[in-house]
C-alpha positions in Angstrom: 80.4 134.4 68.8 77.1 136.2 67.6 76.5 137.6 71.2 75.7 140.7 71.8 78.4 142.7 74.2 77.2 146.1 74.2 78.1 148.3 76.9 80.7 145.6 78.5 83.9 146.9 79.5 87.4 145.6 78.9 87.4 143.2 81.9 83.7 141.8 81.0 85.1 141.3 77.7 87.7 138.9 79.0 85.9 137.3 81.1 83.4 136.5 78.7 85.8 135.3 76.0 87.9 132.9 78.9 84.6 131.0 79.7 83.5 130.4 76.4 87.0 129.4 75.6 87.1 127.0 78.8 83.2 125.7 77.7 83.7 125.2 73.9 84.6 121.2 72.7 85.7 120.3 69.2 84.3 116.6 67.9 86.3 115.3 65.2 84.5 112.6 63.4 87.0 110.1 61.8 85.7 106.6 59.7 81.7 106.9 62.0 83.9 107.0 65.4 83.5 110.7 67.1 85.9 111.7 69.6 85.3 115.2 71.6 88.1 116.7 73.7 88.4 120.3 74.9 89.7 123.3 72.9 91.9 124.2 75.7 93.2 121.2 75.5 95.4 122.2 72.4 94.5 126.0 72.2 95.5 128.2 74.7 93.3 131.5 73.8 94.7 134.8 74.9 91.5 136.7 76.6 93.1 139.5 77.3 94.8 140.3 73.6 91.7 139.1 72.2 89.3 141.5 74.4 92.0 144.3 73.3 92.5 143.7 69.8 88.3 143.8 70.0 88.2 147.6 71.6 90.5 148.9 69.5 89.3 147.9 66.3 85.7 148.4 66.9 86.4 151.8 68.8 84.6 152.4 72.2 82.4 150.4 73.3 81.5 147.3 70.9 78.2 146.3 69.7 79.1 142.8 69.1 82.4 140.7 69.0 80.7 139.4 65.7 84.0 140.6 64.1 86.4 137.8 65.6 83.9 135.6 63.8 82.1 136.7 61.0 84.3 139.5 59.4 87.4 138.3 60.9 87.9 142.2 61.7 89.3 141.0 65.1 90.9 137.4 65.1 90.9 135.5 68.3 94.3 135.3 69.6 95.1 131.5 70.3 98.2 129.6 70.2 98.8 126.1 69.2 100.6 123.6 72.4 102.2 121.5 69.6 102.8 118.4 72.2 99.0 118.1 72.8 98.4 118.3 69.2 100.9 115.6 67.9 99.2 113.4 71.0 95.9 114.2 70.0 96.9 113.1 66.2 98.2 110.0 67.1 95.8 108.9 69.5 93.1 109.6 66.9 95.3 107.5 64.1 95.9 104.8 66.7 92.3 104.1 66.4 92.4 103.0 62.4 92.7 99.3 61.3 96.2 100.0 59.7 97.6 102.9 61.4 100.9 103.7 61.1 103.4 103.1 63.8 106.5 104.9 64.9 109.9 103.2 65.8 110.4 102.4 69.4 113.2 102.3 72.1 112.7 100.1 74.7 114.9 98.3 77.9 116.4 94.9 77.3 116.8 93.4 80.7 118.6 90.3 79.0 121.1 92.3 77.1 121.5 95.0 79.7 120.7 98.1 77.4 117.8 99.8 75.5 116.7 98.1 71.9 115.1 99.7 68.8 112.1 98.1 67.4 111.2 99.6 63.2 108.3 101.4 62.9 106.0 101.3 59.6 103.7 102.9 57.2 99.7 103.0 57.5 97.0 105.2 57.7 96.6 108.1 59.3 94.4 111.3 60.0 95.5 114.2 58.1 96.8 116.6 60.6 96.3 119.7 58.3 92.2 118.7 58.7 92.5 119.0 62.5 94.1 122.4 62.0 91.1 123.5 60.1 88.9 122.0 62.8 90.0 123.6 65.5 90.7 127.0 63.7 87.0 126.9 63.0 86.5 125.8 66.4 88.4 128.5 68.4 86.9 131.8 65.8 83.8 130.5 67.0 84.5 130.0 70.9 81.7 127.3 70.8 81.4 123.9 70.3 81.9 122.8 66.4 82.2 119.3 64.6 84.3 118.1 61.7 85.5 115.3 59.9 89.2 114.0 59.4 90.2 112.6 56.3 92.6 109.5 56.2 95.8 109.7 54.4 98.9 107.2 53.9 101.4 107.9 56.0 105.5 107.0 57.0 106.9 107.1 60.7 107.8 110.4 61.2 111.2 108.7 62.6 113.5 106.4 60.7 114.5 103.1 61.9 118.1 104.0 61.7 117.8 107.2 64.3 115.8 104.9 66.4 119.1 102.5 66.6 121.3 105.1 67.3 118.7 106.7 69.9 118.7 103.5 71.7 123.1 103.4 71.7 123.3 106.7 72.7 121.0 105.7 76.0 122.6 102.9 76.7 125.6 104.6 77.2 123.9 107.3 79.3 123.1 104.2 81.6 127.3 104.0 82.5 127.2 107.0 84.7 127.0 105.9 88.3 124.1 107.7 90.5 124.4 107.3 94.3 123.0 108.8 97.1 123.9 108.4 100.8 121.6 108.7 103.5 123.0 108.2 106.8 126.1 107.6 105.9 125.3 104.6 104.0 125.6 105.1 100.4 123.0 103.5 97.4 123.7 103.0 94.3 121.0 103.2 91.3 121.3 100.3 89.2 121.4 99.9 85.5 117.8 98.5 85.0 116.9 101.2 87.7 118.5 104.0 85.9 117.0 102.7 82.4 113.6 103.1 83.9 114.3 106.7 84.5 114.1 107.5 80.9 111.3 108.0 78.5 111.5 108.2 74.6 108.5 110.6 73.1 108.8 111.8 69.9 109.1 115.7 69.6 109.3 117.9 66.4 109.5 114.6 64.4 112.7 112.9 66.7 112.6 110.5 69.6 114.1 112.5 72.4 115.4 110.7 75.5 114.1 112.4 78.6 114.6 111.5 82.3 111.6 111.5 84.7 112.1 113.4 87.4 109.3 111.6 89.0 110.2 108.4 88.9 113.9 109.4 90.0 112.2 111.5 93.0 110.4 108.3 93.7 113.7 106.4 94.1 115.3 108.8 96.1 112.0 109.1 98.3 111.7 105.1 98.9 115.7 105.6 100.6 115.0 108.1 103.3 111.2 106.7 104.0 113.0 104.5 106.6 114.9 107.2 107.7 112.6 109.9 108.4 111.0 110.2 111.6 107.5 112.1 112.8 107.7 114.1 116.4 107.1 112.2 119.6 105.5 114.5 121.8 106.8 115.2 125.6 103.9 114.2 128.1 103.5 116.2 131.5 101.5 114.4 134.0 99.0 116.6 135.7 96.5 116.6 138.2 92.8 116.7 138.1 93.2 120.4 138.1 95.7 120.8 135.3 98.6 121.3 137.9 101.8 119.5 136.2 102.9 116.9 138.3 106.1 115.8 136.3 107.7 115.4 133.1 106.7 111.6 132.3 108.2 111.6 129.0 110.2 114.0 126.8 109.7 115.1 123.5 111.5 113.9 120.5 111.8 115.6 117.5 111.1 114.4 114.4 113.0 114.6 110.5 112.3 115.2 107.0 114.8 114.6 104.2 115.3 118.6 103.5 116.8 118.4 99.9 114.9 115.5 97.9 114.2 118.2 95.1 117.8 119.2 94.5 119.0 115.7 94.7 116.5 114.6 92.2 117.0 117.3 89.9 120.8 116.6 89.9 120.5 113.3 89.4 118.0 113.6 86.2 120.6 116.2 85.0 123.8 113.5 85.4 122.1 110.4 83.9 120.8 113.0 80.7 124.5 114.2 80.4 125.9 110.7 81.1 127.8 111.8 84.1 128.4 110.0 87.4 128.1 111.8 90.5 126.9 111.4 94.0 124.6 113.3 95.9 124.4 113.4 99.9 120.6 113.1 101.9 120.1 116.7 104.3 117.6 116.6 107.3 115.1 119.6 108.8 114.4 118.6 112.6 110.5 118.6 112.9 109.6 120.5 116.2 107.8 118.4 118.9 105.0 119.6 121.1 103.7 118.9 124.6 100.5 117.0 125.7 99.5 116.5 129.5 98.0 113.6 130.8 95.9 113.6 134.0 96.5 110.9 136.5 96.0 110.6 139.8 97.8 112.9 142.1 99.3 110.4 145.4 101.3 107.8 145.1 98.7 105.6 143.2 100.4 107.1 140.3 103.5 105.4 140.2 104.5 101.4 139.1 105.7 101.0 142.6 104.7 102.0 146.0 108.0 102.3 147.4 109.4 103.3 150.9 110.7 107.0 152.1 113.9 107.5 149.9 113.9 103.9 148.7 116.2 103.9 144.9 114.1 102.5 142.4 113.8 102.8 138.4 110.9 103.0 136.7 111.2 101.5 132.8 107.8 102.6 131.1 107.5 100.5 127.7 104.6 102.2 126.4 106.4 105.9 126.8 109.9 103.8 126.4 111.4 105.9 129.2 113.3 105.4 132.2 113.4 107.2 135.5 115.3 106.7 138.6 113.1 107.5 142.1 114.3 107.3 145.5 110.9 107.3 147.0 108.4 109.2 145.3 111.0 112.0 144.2 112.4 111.9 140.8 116.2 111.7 140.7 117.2 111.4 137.3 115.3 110.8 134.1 112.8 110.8 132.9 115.4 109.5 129.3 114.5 107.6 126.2 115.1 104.0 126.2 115.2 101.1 123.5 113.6 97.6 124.3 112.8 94.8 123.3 111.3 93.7 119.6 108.9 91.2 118.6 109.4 87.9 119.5 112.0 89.3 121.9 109.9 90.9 124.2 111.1 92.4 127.9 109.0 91.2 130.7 106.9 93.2 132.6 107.1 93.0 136.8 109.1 93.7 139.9 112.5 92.4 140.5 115.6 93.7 141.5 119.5 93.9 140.3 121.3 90.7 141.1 124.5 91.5 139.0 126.6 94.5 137.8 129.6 94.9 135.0 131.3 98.1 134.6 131.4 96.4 130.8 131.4 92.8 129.3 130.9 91.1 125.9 127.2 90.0 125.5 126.5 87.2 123.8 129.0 86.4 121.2 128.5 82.5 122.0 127.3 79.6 120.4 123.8 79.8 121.6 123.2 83.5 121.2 122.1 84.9 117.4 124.6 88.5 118.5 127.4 89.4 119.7 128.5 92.8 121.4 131.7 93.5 122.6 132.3 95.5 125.7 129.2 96.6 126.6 129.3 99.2 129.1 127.6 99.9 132.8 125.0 96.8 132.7 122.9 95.4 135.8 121.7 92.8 135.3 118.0 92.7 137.1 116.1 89.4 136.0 117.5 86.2 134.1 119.6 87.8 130.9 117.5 90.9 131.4 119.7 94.1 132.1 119.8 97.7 132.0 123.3 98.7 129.9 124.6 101.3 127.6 124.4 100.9 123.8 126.7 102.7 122.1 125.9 101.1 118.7 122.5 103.1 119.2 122.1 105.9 117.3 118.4 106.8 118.6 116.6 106.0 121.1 112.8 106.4 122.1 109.2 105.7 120.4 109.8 105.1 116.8 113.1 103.1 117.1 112.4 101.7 120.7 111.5 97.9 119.8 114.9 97.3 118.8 117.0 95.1 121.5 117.2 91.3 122.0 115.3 91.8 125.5 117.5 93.9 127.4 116.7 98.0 128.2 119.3 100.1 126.0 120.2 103.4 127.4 122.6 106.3 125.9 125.7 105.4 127.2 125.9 108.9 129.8 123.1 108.3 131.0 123.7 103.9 131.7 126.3 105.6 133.9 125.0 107.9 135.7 122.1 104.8 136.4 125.2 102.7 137.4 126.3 104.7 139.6 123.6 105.6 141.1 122.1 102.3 141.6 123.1 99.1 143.5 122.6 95.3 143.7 119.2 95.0 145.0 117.8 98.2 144.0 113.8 97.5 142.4 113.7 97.8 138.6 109.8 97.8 137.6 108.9 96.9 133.7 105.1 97.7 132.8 103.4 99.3 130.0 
């Protein structure tokens, strides 16, 4: 390096050979065109053996680490990443007029498999030049410039293993990958699958391999809909931070909780041709509490009802219900579904007119649904009611804007509201 290291210890030493070794560049000049990339980006140099093969053969301390360079007393230790060298070669031969071009394996949607295109001869760079270059390069930590010869070259693959190559993949494409989330099971399909798999070439052969991102990515995209972020519970609370009630509880959230294995053992059954079926896992995410100050008398409620009169409150911006007689809380507040777009619930004051212990709603002509047995409804304006939905698996922000109009409840809870309630009693809807 021609630097002058006297007095340094063993740890300056390394330090000083990592940064010119992360600082040095190697230009390789090839037909006028000049392309620079980083010596680490093929060399990985080894600081530390270098810094001690450096002590010990020059005693204790150095004068100079002139010996890694000029006498070659101390070698820098470096090792080669062969991948980034073979991509570094062809990218540089991809830029000649008539560069040679390997064999190819590629998805046929038509034919429902992967195809084989020949490669051929052409030029390219001769790789035992770049070797030189960046030998040179790294014994001198700095920046050096050199120029590639052009030789005639064949694919390093033959057309033949390319055919066979793109039959042996096909047939990986027959093992069936599924994964069930929710109980509802997804099957990858064939052109899915085939996208899965890359062909590099490696130590002169095309070598299928699986991306384990791309198969994350499909697994991902089937429990997006599924997961859920934390609602938080809301206290009310007074002007003074005094909690006046609980005006809607918290709902915990989930995360898929084994994406990683799943996609792992997937990648490893389509590269070993085997079906299999994997199964989605959920971690509950924790919710917190906020409080919200409102007014503290009786301003704060929807309705400004009488001493002990039974009334339910239905929130649609919290998507809660809560049963009052008076200003006293009697049951609630619970998570409620309601209606979705274009299906709106309306807002006001009105009162049940009608109550089923259970009856089939809809499931005529001029309804688009039909649900059998529906238990504990009241009905409180129009085709509006309060019922149970026992074809709900969740209720509350996040899956709330999910019924036809009418307020879904858990079906308990629709009962103990049944009960509790009679024809006449005020049912207020506001956001």
């Amino acid at each position: 390096m021609g630097q002058d290291v006297s007095g340094m210890d063993r740890q300056t030493l390394i330090a000083l050979v990592s940064q010119r070794a992360a600082s040095a560049s190697l230009t390789l000049n090839v037909k006028g065109t000049s392309t620079t990339v980083p010596i680490s980006q093929i060399a990985r140099v080894d600081a530390q053996a270098t810094a001690e093969a450096a002590v010990s053969g020059a005693g204790s301390p150095m004068a100079h680490l002139r010996g890694i360079v000029r006498k070659r007393e101390v070698t820098v230790r470096y090792t080669i990443d062969e991948e980034a060298r073979a991509a570094l070669v062809s990218q540089l031969s991809s830029t000649l007029h008539d560069h040679a071009v390997e064999p190819t394996v590629a998805w046929d949607e038509d034919g429902g498999g992967f195809t084989a295109s020949p490669g051929r001869s052409g030029d390219g760079i001769d790789p035992d030049d770049l070797d030189s270059a960046l030998d040179a390069a790294v014994r001198k930590l700095s920046d050096h410039t050199a120029p590639l010869s052009i030789r005639r070259t064949e694919p390093t693959v033959s057309a033949e293993e390319a055919s066979e190559v793109a039959r042996s993949a096909t047939a990986l494409l027959d093992a069936e990958l599924s994964v069930t989330v929710d109980a509802a099971a997804h099957t990858a399909t064939r052109a899915q699958k085939a996208s899965w798999i890359d062909f590099p070439i490696k130590e002169d052969r095309i070598v299928p391999m699986v991306s384990q991102d791309r198969v994350k990515a499909w697994v991902s995209s089937l429990t997006a809909e599924a997961e859920r972020s934390p609602v938080n519970a809301i206290n009310d609370v007074d002007s003074s931070g005094t909690v006046l009630q609980l005006a809607r509880p918290g709902k915990a959230g989930r995360r898929a909780g084994n994406i990683e294995e799943v996609t792992a053992a997937l990648a490893q059954g389509l590269g070993q041709g085997r079906s299999l079926g994997q199964e989605i896992s959920w971690n509950e995410v924790p919710h917190s509490t906020e409080n919200r100050v409102v007014p503290s008398g009786p301003e704060r409620f929807a309705y400004q009802a009488k001493e002990g009169e039974k009334w339910i409150d239905v929130n649609l911006t919290d998507s809660t219900l809560t049963a009052y007689e008076g200003q006293k809380v009697v049951y609630g507040p619970i998570l409620i579904n309601h209606g979705g777009v274009g299906h709106e619930t309306v807002t006001g004051t009105y009162k049940i007119y009608l109550r089923h212990r259970a009856q089939d709603m809809g499931c005529t002509p001029e309804w688009p649904y039909c649900e059998r047995g529906v238990p504990w409804v009241s009905y409180w304006h129009k085709s509006y009611a309060l019922h149970g939905a026992p074809w709900v698996k969740e209720f509350g922000i996040g899956t709330d804007e999910s019924s036809h109009g009418c307020i879904n409840i858990p079906v308990a809870d629709a009962q103990a509201i049944w009960q509790w309630s009679e024809i006449g009693t005020t049912v207020v809807t506001h956001y």
